[in-house]
C-alpha positions in Angstrom: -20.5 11.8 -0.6 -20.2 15.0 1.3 -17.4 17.4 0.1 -17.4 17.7 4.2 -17.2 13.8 4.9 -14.5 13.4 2.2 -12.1 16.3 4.2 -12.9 14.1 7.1 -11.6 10.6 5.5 -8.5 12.7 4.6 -8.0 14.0 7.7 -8.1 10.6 9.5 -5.8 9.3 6.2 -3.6 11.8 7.2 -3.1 11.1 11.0 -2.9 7.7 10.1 -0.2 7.9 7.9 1.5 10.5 10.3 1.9 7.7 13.1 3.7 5.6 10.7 6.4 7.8 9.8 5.2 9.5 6.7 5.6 13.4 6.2 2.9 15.8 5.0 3.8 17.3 1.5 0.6 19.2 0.7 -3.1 18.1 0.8 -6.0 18.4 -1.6 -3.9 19.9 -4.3 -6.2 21.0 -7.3 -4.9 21.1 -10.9 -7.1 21.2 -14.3 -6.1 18.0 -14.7 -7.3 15.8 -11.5 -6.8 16.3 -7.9 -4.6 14.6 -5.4 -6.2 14.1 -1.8 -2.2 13.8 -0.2 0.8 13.9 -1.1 3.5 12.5 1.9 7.0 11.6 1.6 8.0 8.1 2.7 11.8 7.2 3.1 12.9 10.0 0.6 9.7 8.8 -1.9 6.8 11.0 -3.1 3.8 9.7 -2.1 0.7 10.1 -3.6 -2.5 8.5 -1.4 -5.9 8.5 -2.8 -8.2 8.2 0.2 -11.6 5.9 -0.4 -14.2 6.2 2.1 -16.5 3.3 2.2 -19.4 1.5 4.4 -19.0 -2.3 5.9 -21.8 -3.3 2.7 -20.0 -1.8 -0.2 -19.6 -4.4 -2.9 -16.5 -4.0 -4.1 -13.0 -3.7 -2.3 -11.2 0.0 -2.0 -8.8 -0.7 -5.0 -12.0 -2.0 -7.1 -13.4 1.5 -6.3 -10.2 3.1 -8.2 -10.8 2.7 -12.1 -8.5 3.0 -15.1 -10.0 6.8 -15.6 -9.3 8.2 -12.3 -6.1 6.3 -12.1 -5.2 8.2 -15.1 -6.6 11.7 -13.7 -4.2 10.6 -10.6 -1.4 10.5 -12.4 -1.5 13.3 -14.9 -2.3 15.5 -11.6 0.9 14.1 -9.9 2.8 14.8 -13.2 1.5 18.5 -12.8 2.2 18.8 -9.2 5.9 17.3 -10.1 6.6 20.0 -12.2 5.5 22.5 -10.1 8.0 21.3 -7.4 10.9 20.8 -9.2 12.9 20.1 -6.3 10.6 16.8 -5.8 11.1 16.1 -9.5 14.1 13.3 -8.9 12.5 11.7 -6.3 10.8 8.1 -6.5 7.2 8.2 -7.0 4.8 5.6 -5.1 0.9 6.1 -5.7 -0.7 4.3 -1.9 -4.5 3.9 -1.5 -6.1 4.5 2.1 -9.9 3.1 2.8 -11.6 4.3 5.6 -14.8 2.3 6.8 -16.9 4.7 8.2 -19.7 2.2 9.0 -21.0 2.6 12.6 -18.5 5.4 13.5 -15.3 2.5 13.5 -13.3 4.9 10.7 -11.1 1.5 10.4 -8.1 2.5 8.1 -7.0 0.0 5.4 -3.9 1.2 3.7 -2.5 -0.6 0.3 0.8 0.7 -0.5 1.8 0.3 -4.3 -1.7 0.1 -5.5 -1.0 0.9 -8.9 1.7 2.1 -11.2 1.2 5.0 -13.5 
């Protein structure tokens, strides 16, 4: 996938998200350690969203698409980005999953909140 397509996906994640009542924390954050595609706060939580972008014939579901490995990268990034914001470091953290089909331009958003625990 296109470094271009996946800004896209975020970028509809985002607005998504947006219209139900999440706030923007910071976006594409980078770290040696992984990368985070959002970060929104929900209700006082830290959110962290990892955004999947798939097409109508993919063979496994979204959360499928996540392994153990880049769960792990996820959270060791979110740990980093935590402690670079220490006045987000009490806060509950949630870790959300948003698949966008992108299969004859529909972009249909799936979101799974609580996908996984770190």
């Amino acid at each position: 996938m296109s470094r271009s397509l996946g800004h896209t996906g975020e970028r509809i994640a985002e607005a998504f998200l947006i219209t139900k009542g999440l706030g923007l924390v910071a976006r594409n954050y980078v770290c040696r350690l992984g990368e985070l595609d959002l970060v929104m706060e929900d209700d006082g939580a830290i959110v962290v969203i990892e955004v999947r972008l798939r097409n109508s014939d993919s063979f496994c579901s979204p959360i499928e698409s996540v392994g153990q490995q880049k769960i792990r990268r996820i959270v060791l990034a979110t740990r980093q980005f935590l402690a670079s914001r220490p006045e987000l470091a009490d806060r509950a953290v949630r870790f959300d999953l948003v698949a966008i089909c992108v299969a004859d331009g529909d972009n249909s958003v799936e979101w799974v909140r609580d996908a996984f625990r770190a």
